[in-house]
C-alpha atoms as a printed R data frame, in Angstrom:
    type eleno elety resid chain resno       x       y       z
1   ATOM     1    CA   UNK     A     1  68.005 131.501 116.064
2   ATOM     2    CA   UNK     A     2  67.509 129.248 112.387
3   ATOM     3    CA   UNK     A     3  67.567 126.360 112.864
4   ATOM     4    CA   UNK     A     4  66.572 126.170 116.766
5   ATOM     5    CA   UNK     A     5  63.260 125.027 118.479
6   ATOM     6    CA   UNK     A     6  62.035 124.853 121.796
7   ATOM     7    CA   UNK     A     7  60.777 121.427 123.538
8   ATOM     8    CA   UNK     A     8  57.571 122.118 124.643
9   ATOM     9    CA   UNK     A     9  55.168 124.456 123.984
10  ATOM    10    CA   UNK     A    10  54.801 128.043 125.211
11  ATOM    11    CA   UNK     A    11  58.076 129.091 125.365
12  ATOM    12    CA   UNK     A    12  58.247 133.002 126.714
13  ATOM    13    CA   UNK     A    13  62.480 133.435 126.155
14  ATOM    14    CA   UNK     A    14  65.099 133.333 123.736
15  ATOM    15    CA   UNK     A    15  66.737 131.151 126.472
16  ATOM    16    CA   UNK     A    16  64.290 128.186 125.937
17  ATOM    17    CA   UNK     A    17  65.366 127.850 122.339
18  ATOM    18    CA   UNK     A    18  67.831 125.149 121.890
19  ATOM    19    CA   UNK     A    19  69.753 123.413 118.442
20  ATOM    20    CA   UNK     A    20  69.014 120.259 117.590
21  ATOM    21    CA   UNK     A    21  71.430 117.444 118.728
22  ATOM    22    CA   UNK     A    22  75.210 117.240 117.211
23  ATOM    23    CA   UNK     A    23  74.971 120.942 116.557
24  ATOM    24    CA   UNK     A    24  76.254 124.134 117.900
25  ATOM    25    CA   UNK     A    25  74.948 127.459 118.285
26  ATOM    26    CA   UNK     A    26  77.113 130.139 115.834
27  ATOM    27    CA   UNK     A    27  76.768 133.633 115.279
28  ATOM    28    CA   UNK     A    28  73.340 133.493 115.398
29  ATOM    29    CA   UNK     A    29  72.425 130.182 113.657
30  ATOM    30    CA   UNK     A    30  72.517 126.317 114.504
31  ATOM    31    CA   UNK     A    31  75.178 124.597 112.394
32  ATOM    32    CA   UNK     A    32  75.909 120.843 112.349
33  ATOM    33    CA   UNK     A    33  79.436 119.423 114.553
34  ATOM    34    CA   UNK     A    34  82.310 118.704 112.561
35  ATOM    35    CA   UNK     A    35  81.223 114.551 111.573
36  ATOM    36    CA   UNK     A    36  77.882 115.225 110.751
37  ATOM    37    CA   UNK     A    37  75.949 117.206 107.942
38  ATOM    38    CA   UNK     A    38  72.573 119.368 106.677
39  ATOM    39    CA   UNK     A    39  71.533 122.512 106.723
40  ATOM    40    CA   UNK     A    40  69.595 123.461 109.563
41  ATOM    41    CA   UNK     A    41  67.159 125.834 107.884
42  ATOM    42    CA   UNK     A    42  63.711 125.023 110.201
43  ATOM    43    CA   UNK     A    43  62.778 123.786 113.396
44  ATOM    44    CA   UNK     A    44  62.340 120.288 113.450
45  ATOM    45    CA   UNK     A    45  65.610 119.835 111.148
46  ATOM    46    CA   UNK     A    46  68.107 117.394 112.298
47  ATOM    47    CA   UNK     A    47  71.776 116.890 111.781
48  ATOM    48    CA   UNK     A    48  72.781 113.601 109.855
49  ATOM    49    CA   UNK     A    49  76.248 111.751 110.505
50  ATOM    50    CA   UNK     A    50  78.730 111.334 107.601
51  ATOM    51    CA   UNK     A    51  78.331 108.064 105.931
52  ATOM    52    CA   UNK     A    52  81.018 105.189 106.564
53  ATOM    53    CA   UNK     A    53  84.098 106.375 104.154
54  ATOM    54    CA   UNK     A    54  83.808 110.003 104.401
55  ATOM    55    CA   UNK     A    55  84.393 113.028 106.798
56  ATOM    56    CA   UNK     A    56  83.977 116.352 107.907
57  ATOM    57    CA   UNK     A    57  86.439 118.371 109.851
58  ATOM    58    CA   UNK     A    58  84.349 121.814 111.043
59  ATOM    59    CA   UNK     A    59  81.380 122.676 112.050
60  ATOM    60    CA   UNK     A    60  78.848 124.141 109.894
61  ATOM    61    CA   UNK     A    61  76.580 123.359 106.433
62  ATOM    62    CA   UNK     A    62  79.619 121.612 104.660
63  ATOM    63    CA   UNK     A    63  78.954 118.580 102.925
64  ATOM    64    CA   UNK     A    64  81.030 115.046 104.151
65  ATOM    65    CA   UNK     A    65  84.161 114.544 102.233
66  ATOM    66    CA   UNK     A    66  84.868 111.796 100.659
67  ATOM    67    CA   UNK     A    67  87.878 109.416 101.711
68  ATOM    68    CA   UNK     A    68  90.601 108.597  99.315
69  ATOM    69    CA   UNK     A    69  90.010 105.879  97.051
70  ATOM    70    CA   UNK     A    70  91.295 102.597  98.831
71  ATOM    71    CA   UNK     A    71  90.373 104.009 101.848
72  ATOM    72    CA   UNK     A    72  87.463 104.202 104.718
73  ATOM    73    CA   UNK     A    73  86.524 105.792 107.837
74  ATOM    74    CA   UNK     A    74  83.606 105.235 110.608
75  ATOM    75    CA   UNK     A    75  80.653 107.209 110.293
76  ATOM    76    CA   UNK     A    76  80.314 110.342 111.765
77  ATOM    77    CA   UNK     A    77  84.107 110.756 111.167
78  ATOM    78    CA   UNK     A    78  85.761 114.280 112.211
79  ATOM    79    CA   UNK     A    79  88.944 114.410 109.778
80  ATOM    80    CA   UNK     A    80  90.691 112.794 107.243
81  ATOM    81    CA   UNK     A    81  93.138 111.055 109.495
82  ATOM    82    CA   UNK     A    82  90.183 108.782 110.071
83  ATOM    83    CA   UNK     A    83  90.212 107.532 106.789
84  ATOM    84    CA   UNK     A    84  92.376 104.267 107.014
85  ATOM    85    CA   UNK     A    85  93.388 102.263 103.913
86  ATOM    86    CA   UNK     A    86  91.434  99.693 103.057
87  ATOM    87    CA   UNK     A    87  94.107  96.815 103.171
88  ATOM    88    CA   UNK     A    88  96.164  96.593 106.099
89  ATOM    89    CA   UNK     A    89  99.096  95.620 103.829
90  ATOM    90    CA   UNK     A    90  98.789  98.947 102.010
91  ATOM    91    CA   UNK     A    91 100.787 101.801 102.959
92  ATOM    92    CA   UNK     A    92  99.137 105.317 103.460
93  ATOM    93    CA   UNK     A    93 101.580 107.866 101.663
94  ATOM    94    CA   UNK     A    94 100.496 111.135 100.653
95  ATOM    95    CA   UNK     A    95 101.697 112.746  96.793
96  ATOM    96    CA   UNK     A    96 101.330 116.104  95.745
97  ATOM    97    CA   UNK     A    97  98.980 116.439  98.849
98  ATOM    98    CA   UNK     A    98  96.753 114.248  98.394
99  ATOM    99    CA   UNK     A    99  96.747 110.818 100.765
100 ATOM   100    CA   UNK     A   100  97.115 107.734  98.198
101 ATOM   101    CA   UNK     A   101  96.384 104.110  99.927
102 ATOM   102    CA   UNK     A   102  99.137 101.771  97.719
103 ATOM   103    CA   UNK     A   103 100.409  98.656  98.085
104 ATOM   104    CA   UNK     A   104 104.298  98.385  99.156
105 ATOM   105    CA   UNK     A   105 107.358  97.414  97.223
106 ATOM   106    CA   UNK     A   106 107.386  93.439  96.765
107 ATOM   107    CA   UNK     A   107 103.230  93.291  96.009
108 ATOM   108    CA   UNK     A   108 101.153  94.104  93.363
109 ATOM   109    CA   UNK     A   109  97.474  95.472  93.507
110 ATOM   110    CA   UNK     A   110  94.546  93.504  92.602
111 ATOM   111    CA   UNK     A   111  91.543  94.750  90.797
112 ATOM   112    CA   UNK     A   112  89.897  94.445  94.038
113 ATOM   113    CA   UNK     A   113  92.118  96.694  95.686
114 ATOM   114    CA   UNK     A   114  93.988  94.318  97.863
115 ATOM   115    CA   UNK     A   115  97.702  93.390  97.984
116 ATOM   116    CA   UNK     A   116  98.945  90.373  96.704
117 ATOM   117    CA   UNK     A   117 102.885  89.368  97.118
118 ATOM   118    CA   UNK     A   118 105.089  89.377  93.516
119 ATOM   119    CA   UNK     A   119 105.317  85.782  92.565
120 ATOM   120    CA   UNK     A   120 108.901  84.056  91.857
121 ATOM   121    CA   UNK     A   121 110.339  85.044  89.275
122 ATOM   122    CA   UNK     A   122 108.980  88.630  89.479
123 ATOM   123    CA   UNK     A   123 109.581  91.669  91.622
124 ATOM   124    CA   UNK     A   124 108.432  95.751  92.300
125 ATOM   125    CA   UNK     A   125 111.126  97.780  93.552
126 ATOM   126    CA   UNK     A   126 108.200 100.483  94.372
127 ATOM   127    CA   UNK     A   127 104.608 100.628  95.357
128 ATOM   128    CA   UNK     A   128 101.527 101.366  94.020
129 ATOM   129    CA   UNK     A   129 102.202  99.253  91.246
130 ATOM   130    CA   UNK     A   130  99.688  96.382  89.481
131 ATOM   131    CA   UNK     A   131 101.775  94.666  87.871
132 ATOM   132    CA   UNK     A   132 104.982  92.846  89.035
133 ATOM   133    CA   UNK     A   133 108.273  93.050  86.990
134 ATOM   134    CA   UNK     A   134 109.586  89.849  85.590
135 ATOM   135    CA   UNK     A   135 113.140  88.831  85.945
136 ATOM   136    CA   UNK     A   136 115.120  88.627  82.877
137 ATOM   137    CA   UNK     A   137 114.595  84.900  80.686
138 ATOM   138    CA   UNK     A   138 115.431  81.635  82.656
139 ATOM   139    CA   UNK     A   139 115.800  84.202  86.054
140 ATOM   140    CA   UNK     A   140 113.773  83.852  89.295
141 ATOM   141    CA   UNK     A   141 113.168  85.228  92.516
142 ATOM   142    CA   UNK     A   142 114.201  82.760  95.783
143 ATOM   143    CA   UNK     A   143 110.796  84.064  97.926
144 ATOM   144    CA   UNK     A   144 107.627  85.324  97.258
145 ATOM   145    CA   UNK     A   145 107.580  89.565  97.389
146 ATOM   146    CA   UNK     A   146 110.914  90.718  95.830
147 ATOM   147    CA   UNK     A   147 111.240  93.997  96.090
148 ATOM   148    CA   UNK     A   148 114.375  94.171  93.708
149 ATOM   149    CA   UNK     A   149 116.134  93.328  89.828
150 ATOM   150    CA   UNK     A   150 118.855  92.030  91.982
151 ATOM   151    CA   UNK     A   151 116.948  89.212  93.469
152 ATOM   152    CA   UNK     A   152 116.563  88.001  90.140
153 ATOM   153    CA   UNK     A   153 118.795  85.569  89.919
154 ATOM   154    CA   UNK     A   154 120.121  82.850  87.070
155 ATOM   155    CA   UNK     A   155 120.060  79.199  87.903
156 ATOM   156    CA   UNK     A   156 123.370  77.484  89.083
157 ATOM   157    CA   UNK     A   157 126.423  76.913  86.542
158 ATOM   158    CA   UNK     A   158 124.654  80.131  84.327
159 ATOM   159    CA   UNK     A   159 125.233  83.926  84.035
160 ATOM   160    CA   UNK     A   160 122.965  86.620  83.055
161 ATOM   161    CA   UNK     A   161 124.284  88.102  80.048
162 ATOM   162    CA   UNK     A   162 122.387  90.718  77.740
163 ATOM   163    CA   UNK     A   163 118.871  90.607  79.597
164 ATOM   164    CA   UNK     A   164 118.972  86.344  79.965
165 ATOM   165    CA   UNK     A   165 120.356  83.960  81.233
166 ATOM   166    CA   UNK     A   166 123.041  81.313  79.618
167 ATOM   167    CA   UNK     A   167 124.272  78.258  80.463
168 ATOM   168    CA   UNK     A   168 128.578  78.621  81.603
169 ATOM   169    CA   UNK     A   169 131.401  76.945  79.506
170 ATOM   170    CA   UNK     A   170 132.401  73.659  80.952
């Protein structure tokens, strides 16, 4: 068997050949569990885990996978579900197939990749976003993480009228 070896010396059988540990015997070769990687060529080699923030979902001589960006897993992880986002305010959504960590409606991303409420007087009405919209001139928001243009909103005894607002007759 490749990969295989026997723990002690004189072995006589087939039978006292064994695959190293996190590894499975398959059609005739050792290959690595699904979490951990290498190619098990000669006796003595040795399966390796997959690093913190990656994966591997089948047995064999695949290489780890690497988690989304904004996103981590344990080591020796065994699929993608694993891979959590990195900020527990961010949401885990996946687009076009592909799993995207982003922060929710109402916050902003940070170049650190962390979420960060919209301050007053801005808003996101969707995720993902690093930036926050600002309300329209003299407008603001009443709490911290509008998620909406309608929260915007002008001060008393004033309308909003052509993107600003302006002070009522009277």
């Amino acid at each position: 068997w490749r990969g295989a070896s026997t723990p002690f010396l004189g072995a006589t059988s087939v039978d006292d050949c064994a695959c190293p540990a996190h590894s499975a015997l398959v059609d005739g070769a050792c290959v690595c569990d699904a979490g951990y990687t290498n190619y098990l060529d000669a006796p003595g080699d040795q399966c390796s885990e997959c690093a913190a923030g990656s994966y591997k979902n089948a047995s064999g001589p695949f290489a780890c996978a690497e988690c989304p960006p904004r996103s981590s897993s344990p080591a020796a992880a065994t699929s993608l579900a694993a891979c959590a986002c990195a900020d527990p305010m961010m949401v885990a959504e996946t687009i076009n197939g592909v799993l995207t960590c982003a922060c929710p409606a109402g916050t902003r991303t940070t170049a650190s990749d962390t979420c960060v409420q919209c301050e007053l007087g801005t808003y996101t009405d969707r995720g993902g976003l690093d930036e926050c919209r600002a309300c329209p001139a003299g407008a603001t928001t009443q709490r911290l993480g509008a998620t909406a243009a309608d929260e915007c909103a002008c001060p008393p005894n004033s309308a909003l009228v052509a993107d600003r607002c302006v002070c009522l007759a009277g």
